[in-house]
N, C-alpha and C positions, 0 to 999 in steps of 0.2 A: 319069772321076773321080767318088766319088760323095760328095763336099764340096759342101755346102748354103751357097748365100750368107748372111751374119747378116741382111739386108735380109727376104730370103723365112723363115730362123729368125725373123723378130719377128713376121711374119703367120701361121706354122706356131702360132704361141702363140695368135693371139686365136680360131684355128679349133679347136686342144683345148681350152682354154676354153669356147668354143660348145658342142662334142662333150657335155664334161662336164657342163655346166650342161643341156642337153638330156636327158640318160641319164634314164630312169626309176629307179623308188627301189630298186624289188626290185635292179634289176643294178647300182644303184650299193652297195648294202648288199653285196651277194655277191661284188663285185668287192675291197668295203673289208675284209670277214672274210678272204678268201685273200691280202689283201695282208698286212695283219695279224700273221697266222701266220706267212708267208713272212720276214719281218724279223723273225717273233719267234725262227726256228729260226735265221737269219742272226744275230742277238746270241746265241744261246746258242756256233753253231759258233763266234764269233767269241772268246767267251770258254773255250770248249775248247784253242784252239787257242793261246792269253796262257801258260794251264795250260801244257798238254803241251811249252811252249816254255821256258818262262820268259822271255820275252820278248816286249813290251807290241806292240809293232809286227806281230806274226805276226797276232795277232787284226784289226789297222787295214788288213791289206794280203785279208783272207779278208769281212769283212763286206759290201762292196758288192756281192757274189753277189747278198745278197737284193734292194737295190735292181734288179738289173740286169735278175732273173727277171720282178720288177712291172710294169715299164716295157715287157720285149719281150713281155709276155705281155697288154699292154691294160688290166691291172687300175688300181683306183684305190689312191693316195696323198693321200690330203689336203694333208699339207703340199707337196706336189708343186703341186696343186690351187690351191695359195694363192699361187701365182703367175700363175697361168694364168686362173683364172674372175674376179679382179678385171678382165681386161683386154676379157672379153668383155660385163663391166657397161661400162666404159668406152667401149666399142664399139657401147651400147647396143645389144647384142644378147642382153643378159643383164639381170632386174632382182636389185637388191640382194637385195632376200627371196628370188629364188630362189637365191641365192648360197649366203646362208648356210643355206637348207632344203639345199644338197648338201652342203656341209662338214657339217650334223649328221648327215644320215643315212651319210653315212662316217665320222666317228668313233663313230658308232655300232656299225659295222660294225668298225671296228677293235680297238673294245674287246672286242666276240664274239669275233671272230679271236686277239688275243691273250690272253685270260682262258682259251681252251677251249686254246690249245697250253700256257702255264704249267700248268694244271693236268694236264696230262699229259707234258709235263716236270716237272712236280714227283714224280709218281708213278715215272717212270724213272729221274731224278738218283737218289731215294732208295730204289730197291728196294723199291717199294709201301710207303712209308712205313716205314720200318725201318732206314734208315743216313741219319741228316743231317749225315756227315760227310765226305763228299768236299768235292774240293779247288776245284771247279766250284760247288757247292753255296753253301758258304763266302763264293766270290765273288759272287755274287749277291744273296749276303746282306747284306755289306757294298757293294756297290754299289745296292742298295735304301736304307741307312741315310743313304749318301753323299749320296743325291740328293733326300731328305728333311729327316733332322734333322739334318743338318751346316747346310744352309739356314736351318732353324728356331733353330737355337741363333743364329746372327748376327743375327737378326730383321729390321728394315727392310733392312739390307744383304744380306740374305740374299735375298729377293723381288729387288732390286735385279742380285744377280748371278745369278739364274738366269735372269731376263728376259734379261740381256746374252748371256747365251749362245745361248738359244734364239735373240736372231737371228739370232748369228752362224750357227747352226747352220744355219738354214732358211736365210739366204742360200746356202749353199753346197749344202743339198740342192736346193733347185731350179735352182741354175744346175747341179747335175745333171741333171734334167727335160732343162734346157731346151740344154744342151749337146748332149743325146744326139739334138737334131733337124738335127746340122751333117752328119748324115751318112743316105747313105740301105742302106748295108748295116749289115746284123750286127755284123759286126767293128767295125765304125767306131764304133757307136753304144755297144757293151760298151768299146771302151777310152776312150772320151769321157765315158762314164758314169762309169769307175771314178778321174778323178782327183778331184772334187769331194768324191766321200762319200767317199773313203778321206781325207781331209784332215779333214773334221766329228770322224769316230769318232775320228780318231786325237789329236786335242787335248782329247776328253773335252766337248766342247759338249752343248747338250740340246738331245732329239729329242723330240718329243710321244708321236709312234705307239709307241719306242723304249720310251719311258717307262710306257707303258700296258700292255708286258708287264713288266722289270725290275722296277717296285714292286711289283705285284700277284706276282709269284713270290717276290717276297723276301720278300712277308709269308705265304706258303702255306710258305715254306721255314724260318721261324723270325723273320725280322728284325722289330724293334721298331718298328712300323711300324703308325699306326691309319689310317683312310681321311681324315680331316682333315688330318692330314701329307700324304698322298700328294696329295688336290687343289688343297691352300691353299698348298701350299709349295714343290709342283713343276709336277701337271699343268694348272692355270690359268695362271698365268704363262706355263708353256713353250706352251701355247697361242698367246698374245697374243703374245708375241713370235718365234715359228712365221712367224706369218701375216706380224706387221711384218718381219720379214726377207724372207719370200718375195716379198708384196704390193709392200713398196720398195725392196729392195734389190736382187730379180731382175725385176718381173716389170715394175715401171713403168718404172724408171730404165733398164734395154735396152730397151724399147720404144721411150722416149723417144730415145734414142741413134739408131734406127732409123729411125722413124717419124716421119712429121708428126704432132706431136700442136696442135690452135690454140692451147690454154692456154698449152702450153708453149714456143709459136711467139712468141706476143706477150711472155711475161717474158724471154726471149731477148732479143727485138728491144726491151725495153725497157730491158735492163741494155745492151746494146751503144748503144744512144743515148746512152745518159748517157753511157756513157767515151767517145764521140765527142766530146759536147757540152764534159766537162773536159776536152780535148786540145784543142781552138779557143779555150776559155778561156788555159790555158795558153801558148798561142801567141801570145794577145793582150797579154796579159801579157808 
């Protein structure tokens, strides 16, 4: 059998976490550019495939290829990341600043990654700049607008629900992550991998890395789109709520589930106190 107990998955977590937080800059940067790219041709095939279908579900059941390539191939995911290197601060085996010095220099790395594939998908969508009219193109364009000034026109509500998304989003990519460690072969690890992100993409959630090619192609490809929409309206927020999804939604709360953690030993045994203590009251009563 090569089904991983969740017990040893919660300690598999805080040793990629370590791994990561360890990695040098250069290989975490060249790790985050190829991851980058790899997701950014995973959303384009993904939106090829909506096209050539007409049908929304063809694109949600083809896009966690690219996750699946990043994972078996070692490279880095940030938001993957943002579940995994909180727990190796928590472990004290990581400090916070060098936390977040890996998460920059992989979004750094991802934004190389995906700015250098849009732009060379933009030059191939449109026949070296000469037909901005296909049906791929289009959508891109309008899923750039979507994810910007659709936000900006609802103003506070609009910040509001695209934070909500991003976490839902990242909850469910990193229990990708961290799903794909229940198994120790291939097969196991690709079909474990593929129900979390096929569930993300396919309710339209926000992705940070996702997003870092999308807008930027949509504004090389025509969309109304300036850089202040794209970071104040989408890629900040879906940040922050990226990480609050991955950081608590996957990476602590299974820990927690798993592991001894003391802090969370003692509010346990403090809340079960007390409902002891009202059930002898009640009794006496």
């Amino acid at each position: 059998m090569d089904y991983v107990q969740p017990s040893q998955v919660a300690v598999s977590m805080v040793e990629a976490g370590t791994t990561k937080a360890d990695t040098d800059v250069v290989r975490t940067v060249v790790r985050s550019v190829l991851a980058g790219a790899i997701l950014a041709c995973a959303t384009t095939l993904a939106f090829t495939a909506s096209d050539q279908t007409g049908v929304g579900l063809a694109g949600t059941l083809v896009f966690p290829v690219g996750f699946v390539l990043i994972v078996l191939l070692g490279l880095e995911l940030v938001t993957g990341s943002f579940a995994l290197v909180p727990l190796a601060v928590l472990e004290k085996r990581c400090t916070v600043r060098r936390m977040f010095a890996v998460f920059g220099w992989a979004i750094a790395g991802h934004l190389i990654g995906c700015l250098v594939y849009a732009g060379l998908y933009a030059l191939a969508a449109t026949k070296m700049g000469t037909d901005f009219g296909g049906s791929v193109v289009r959508m891109i364009v309008r899923a750039s607008e979507a994810k910007t000034i659709a936000y900006k026109n609802m103003g506070v509500d609009g910040l509001l629900l695209v934070f909500i998304k991003a976490v839902l989003c990242n909850w469910l990519v990193t229990l990708g992550a961290v799903v794909a460690m229940v198994s120790s072969s291939a097969i196991g690890k690709i079909a474990a991998m593929w129900l979390p992100i096929m569930m993300f993409f396919g309710q339209g959630f926000e992705h940070a890395v996702v997003n870092l090619f999308v807008i930027p192609a949509g504004m090389m490809l025509g969309a109304k789109v300036g850089l202040f929409d794209w970071w104040i309206w989408n890629q900040i927020p879906v940040f922050l709520g990226n990480f609050i999804g991955g950081a608590l939604g996957t990476g602590l709360l299974f820990y927690a589930a798993q592991k001894r953690l003391n802090w969370f030993d003692r509010f346990a045994t403090s809340v079960s106190g007390r409902a002891e203590e009202r059930k002898r009251e009640a009794r006496v009563l």
